[in-house]
Every structure is written in C-alpha cells, then in structure tokens.
C-alpha positions in Angstrom: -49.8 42.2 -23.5 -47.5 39.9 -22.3 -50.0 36.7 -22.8 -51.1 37.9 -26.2 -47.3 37.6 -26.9 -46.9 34.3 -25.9 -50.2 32.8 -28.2 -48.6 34.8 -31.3 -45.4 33.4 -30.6 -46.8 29.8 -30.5 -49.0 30.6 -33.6 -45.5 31.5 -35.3 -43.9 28.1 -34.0 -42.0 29.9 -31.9 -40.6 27.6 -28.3 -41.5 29.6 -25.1 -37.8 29.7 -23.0 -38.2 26.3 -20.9 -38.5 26.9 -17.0 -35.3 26.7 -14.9 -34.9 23.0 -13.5 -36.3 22.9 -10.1 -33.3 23.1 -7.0 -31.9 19.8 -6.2 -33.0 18.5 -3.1 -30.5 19.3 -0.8 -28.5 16.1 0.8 -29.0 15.7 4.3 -27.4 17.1 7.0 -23.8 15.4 7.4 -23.9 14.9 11.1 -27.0 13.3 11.0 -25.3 10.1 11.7 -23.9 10.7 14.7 -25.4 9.6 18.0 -27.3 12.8 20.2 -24.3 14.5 21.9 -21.3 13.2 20.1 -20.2 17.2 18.0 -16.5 16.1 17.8 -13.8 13.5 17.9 -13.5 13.8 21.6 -16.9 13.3 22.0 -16.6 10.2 19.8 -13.5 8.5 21.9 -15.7 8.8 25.0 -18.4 7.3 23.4 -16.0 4.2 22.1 -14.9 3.8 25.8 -18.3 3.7 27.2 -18.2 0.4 24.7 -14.9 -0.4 25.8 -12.8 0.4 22.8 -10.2 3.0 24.3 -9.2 5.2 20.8 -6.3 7.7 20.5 -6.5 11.1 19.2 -6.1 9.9 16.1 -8.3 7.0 15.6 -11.1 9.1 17.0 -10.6 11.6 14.7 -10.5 9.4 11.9 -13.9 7.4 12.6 -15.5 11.0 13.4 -14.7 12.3 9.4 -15.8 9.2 8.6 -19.0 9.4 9.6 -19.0 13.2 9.3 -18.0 13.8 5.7 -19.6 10.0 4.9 -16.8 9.0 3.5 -15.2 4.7 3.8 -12.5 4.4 6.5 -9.5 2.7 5.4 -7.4 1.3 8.5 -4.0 -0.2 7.7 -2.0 -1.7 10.5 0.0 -4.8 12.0 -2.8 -7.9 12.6 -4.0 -7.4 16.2 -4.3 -3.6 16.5 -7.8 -3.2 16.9 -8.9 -2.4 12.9 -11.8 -4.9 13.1 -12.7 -4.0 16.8 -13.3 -0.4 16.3 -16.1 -1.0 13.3 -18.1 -3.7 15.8 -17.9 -0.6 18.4 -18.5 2.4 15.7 -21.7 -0.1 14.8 -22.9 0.0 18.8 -22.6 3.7 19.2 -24.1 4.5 16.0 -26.8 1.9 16.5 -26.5 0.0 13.7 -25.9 -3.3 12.1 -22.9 -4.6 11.6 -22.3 -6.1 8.2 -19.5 -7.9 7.6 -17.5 -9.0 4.3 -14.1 -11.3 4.6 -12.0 -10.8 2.1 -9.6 -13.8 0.6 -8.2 -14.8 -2.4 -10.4 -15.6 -5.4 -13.3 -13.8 -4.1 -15.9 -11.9 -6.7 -18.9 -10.5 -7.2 -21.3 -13.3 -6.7 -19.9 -13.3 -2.9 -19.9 -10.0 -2.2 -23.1 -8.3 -4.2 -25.3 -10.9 -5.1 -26.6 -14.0 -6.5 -29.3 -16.2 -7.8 -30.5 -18.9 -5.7 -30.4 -21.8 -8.3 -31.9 -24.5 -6.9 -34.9 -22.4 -5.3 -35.4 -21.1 -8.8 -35.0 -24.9 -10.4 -37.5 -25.9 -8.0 -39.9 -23.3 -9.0 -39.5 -24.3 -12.5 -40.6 -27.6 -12.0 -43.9 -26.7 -10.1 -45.1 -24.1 -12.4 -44.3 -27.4 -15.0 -46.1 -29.8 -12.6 -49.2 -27.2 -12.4 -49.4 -27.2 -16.2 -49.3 -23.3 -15.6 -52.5 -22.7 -14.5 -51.7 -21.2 -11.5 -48.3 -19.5 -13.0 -49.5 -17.2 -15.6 -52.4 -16.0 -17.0 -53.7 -19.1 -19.6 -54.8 -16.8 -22.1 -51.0 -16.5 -23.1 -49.5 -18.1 -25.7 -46.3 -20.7 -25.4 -43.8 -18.0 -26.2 -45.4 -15.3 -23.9 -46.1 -17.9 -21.3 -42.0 -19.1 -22.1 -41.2 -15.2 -21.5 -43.4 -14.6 -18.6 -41.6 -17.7 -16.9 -38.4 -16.6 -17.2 -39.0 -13.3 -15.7 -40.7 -14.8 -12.9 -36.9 -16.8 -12.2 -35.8 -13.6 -11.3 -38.0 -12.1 -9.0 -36.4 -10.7 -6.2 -37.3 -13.7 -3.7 -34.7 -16.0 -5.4 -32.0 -12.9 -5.5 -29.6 -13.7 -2.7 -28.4 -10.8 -0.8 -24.5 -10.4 0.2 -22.8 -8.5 2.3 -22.5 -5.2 0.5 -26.2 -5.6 -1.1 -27.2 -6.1 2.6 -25.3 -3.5 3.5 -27.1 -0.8 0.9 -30.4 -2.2 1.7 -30.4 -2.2 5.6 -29.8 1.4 5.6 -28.1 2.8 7.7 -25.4 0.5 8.7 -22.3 -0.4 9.4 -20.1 -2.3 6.2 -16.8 -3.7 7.8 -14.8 -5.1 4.0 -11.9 -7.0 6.5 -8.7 -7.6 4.9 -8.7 -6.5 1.4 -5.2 -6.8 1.0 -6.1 -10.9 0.5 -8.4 -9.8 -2.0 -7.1 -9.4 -5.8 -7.0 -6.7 -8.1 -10.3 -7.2 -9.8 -12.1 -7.4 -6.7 -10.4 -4.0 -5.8 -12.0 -2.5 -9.5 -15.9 -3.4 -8.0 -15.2 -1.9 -4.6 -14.3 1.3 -7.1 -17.4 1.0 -8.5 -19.5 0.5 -5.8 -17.8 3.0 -2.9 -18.2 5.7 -5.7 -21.8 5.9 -6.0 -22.8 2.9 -3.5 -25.3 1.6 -5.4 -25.5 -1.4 -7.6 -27.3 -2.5 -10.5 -28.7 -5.6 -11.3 -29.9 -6.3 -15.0 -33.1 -8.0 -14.2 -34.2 -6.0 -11.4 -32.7 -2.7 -11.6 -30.5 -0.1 -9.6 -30.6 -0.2 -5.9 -29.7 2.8 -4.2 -29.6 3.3 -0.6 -31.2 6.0 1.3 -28.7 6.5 3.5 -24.9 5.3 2.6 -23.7 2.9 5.0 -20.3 3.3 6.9 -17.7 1.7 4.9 -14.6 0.8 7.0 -11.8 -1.2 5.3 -8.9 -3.3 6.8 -5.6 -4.4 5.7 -3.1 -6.1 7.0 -0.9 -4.7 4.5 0.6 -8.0 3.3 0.4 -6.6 -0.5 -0.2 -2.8 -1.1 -3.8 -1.9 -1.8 -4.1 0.1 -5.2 -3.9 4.1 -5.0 -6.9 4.4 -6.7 -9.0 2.7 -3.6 -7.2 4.4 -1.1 -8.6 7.8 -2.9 -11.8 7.1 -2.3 -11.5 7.2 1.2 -10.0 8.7 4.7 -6.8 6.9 5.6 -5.5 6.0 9.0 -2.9 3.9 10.1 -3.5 2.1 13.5 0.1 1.8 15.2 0.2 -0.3 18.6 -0.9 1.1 21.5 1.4 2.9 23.8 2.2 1.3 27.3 -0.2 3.1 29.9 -3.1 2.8 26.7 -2.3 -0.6 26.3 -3.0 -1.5 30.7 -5.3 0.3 30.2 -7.1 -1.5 27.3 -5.6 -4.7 29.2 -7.7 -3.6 32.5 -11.0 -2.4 30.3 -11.4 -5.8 28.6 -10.2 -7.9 32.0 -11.5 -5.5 35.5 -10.8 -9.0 37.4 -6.9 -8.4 36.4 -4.8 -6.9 38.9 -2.9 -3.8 37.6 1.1 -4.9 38.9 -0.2 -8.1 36.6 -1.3 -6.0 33.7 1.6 -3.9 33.7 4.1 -6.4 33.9 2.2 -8.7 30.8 2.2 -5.5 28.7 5.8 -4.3 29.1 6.8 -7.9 28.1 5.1 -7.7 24.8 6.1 -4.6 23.9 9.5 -6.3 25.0 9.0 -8.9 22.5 7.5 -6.4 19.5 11.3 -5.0 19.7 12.6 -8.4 18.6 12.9 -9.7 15.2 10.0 -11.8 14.9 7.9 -12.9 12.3 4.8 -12.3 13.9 4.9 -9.3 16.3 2.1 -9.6 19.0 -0.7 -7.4 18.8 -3.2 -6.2 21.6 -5.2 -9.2 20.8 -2.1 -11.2 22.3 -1.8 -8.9 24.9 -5.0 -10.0 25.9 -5.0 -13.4 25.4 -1.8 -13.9 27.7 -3.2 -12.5 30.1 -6.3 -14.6 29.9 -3.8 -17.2 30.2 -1.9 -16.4 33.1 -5.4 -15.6 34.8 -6.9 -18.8 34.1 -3.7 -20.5 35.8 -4.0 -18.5 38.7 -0.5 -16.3 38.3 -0.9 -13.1 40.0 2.4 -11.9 38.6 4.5 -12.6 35.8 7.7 -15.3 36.0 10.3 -16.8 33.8 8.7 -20.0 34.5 5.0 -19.3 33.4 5.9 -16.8 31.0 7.5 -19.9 29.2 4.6 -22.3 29.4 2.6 -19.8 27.9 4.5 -18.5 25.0 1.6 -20.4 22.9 -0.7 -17.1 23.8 1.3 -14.0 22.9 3.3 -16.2 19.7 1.7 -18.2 17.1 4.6 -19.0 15.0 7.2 -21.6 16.2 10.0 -20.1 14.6 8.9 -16.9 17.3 8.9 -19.3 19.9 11.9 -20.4 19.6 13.9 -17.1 19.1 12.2 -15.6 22.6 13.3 -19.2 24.3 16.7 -18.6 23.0 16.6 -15.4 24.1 16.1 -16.3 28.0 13.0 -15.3 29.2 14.5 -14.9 32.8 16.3 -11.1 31.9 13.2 -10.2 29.9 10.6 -11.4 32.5 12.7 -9.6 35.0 13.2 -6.6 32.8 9.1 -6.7 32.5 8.8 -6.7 36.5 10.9 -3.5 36.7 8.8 -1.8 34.2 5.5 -2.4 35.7 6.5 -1.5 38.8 
C-alpha cells in the first residue's frame, strides 16, 4: 500500500520527504592528546618536571585546558619567565614537533603561511621552454591550452613553500609556538583571527588545507603593546608571574644539579632583590640562570660583593640597570642575599 503510494505520488510530480542528513561524525575524543597517564593538571606538572620545566598550579592548569579543550594558549608575562620554555617542553611530553614562528614588526602572510618559490618556478619555466614542450605537456595542445597548462604547472605544490603555521597544520599533530606577537602589528593579528578560528588555510591555486588534528597553538607576549581583545578571545589566558623563591632554587638546581644549594639560594634572593628595584629591565629566571652559570664558571662557591659586581653583565643587560645596582652598593644587598639563603 505504502509503495503503491509512493509510484502515484511520483506519477503526480509529487517530491518524496528527502531523508534526514546522516549524524555528523562525531569529533574525537578531547583528551586524546594527552600522553598515557597524564588525566589532570597535576599529572601534567609532573610530567613537565620529568623534562625539567618545574610549573605552578596555575601554569599546569593552563597547558592541561589547552590541550584538553584544544584551544591556543595565550601566555603574557615579563621577558624571561619561562613562556617560550614551557611550549619546547609541552612539545616533548606530548611528542610532538615543535614549530616555531617569531614574530616582529612588518611581518605578513608570505612569512608566516606560505609562499611561491620564484626562482624554482622561473627555472622551471625556462626548461619546459628549452624542451620545446615536449616533455611538459601533452603536444597535441594548442598554444593557448599549452600557455594555460604551463601556468598551472607553476603552481604545483612542489614550488609552494611551507611556513611556520602551514607546517604547523600539515605536520599534524604538533606543537605551534607564535613567540612575541606583541611585535607583530595589527594586520598580522587579523590572519591569526582567521586562521586560530577554523585552523585551516586556503590557498587559491591549490585549495583549502585542513588539518586532521589541530595543532597546539601557544602564544607569547611580552606585553610591550596590548594584544587586541578580539585575539585574546580565541583562546585560554594565563599570565606567567616570576617564580617564587624556593620554585625559583629549585628551577636554579633542576637546570644546574652541579650547583650547590647555599650558592643557589643566595644568587636567587639577590635577584629577586634586584626585581624590587626600579629597573628598566627586571631579571627574569633566564638571568637567574645565567648568573649563576657565571659564578660557576669562575669557580665562586658563594656569592660576594666583589664577584657579584664583575658579573652584573649576566643578571642586567641594560647599562642604565647597571649602574643604578652599582650605585646602590652591592655590599648590603649581597650581604642581605647571604642572610636569606641561609
């Protein structure tokens, strides 16, 4: 009954109701990027420190929505805290490569997507001329179709030159560290819009490319200029403050076991000394270590007045910073520093 129906309905020029649209496929599984035995943040700071990054409770949690909810990590923070060190790690314990795209002024698309490699494709050019075509395209064609088919053989994809966030999409999964976007300018910050809100990118000649897996995005500023609201949005914010004192030995004695701890404590409560000061500069954990390399490499088992001096060119790249801690007396700091790591 029901199939007689449905013939006198199509003799009438009647449309059958069209079938529902299949179920979308359902996105994988969220945690499926994160390493066998990591289920929570915790999980994810003992992980980093097995790679000898030592993140806070808030760091960690921060990476682990990141990867969770696959959404881009934006780290703000002082130069020196660790914002670029925590994506090389986050690469290692996710086990994948890290892609990396310094920002500075002026940059655009053609450094960051893509490009056309113009001389390859010049040199191509001339062979196909040099080989009358022949070997090119098909010699049946005529001078406008061979003209045509020429042209789209200049941009095949062996002269398209992948960069950094093209890589990025097509190495899936990996790791996209965009470092220092506050040097970028606005227009730059319109493609990353573009691109972090669908990650894919299309390219006229060839198409769209669209991962199958979304990398892990993690941005950095130094915040010399405020980034636009509009980029900050699109992803999980988290400002990475200096360490405290025993995290900071500790970081101090992770990076550098051959350093003795009276030395480590005394070279971080210095800094921190000097991060109270008016400077232009405040020194960051990368300072931290780098004095300490110093004072190693001289042979100082403890911190002085006198050595602390010498090597003021470690913990303070400005002269102007230089100058203000000399004029402060390092003596009464240096001793101050002794106290506090005893």
């Amino acid at each position: 009954m029901s199939d007689r129906s449905s013939e006198d309905d199509q003799g009438r020029g009647l449309t059958p109701p069209p079938a529902p649209p299949p179920a979308p496929t359902p996105p994988p599984a969220p945690a499926d990027r994160l390493p066998d035995g990591i289920t929570d943040p915790a999980g994810l700071a003992v992980r980093l420190e097995e790679h000898g990054y030592l993140a806070d409770d808030g760091l960690a949690t921060a990476a682990y929505l990141a990867l969770v909810l696959r959404r881009p990590l934006f780290l703000e923070g002082d130069a020196g805290v660790g914002k670029t060190a925590i994506a090389q790690v986050l690469a290692d314990v996710i086990a994948a490569p890290l892609i990396r795209l310094q920002c500075y002024e002026g940059i655009d698309a053609s450094q960051a997507l893509y490009d056309w490699n113009f001389p390859r494709q010049v040199l191509h050019l001339r062979s196909a001329e040099a080989a009358g075509r022949s070997a090119a395209v098909d010699p049946d064609l005529d001078a406008r179709s061979a003209a045509a088919e020429l042209e789209a053989e200049l941009y095949d994809r062996r002269f398209l030159v992948a960069r950094p966030i093209l890589q990025a999409l097509e190495q899936s999964p990996s790791v996209l560290l965009i470092d220092e976007v506050d040097r970028a300018d606005d227009e730059f910050e319109a493609l990353l819009l573009e691109v972090l809100s669908e990650f894919t990118i299309s390219i006229p000649e060839l198409g769209t490319i669209r991962p199958t897996t979304p990398p892990l995005v993690i941005l950095t500023s130094n915040r010399t200029r405020e980034v636009h609201d509009a980029l900050k949005r699109r992803c999980y914010y988290h400002w990475v403050d200096h360490p405290g004192f025993d995290r900071e030995v500790a970081i101090v004695r992770s990076r550098m076991p051959g350093v003795g701890e009276e030395l480590a404590r005394e070279v971080v409560t210095a800094v921190q000394l000097l991060r109270e000061q008016d400077l232009l500069k405040p020194p960051g954990v990368a300072e931290t270590l780098d004095w300490t390399e110093a004072l190693v490499a001289l042979g100082a088992d403890h911190l002085d007045a006198d050595v602390a001096t010498r090597t003021l060119g470690s913990v303070l790249k400005f002269r102007e910073d230089q100058e203000r801690a000399r004029q402060m007396d390092m003596g009464p700091m240096v001793a101050r520093a002794v106290v506090g790591g005893a």
